[in-house]
C-alpha positions, 0 to 999 in steps of 0.5 A: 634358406631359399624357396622353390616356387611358393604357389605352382601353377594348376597345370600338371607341367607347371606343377611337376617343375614346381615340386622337382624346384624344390626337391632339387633345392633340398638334395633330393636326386629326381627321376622324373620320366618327359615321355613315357610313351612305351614306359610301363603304365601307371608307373608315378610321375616323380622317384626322389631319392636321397639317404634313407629315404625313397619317394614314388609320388603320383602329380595331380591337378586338383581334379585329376583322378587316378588311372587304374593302373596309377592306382594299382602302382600306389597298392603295390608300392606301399606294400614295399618296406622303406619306401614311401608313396604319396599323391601330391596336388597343388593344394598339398603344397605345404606338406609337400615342403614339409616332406622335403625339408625334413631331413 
């Protein structure tokens, strides 16, 4: 099967189109918001859907540091049954294809 990008890039935008590559390529429906000005705060980079499983996942750069408000999401979020929270990073990238390949 083809591959999406095998090492994204270490900004957050390069990243981002990366990690949406490869979920697209493995059926995943994307939400992802290109300008939250007046969207709520702290709301995760990316939604990935598809049969049975529902993804909230927050991008960082490898130094990038969660806001209160990111992190507050993350809390409530995982709390929710049947949904599942992650923060990805670049240096997360086999695990991120991992996730997504998994069916």
């Amino acid at each position: 099967m083809p591959r999406a990008a095998r090492v994204p890039v270490e900004t957050e935008r390069g990243f981002s189109a990366a990690v949406i590559a490869l979920a697209r390529l493995h059926k995943w429906l994307v939400y992802h918001t290109r300008l939250s000005l007046g969207s709520e705060a702290g709301f995760p980079d990316l939604v990935l859907v598809r049969p049975g499983d529902v993804l909230f996942i927050e991008l960082k750069t490898m130094t990038g540091k969660l806001t209160p408000a990111q992190q507050h999401w993350q809390d409530v979020l995982a709390q929710c049954p049947g949904v599942e929270v992650a923060i990805w990073r670049p240096s997360d990238w086999p695990v991120i294809e991992a996730r997504l390949q998994r069916v």
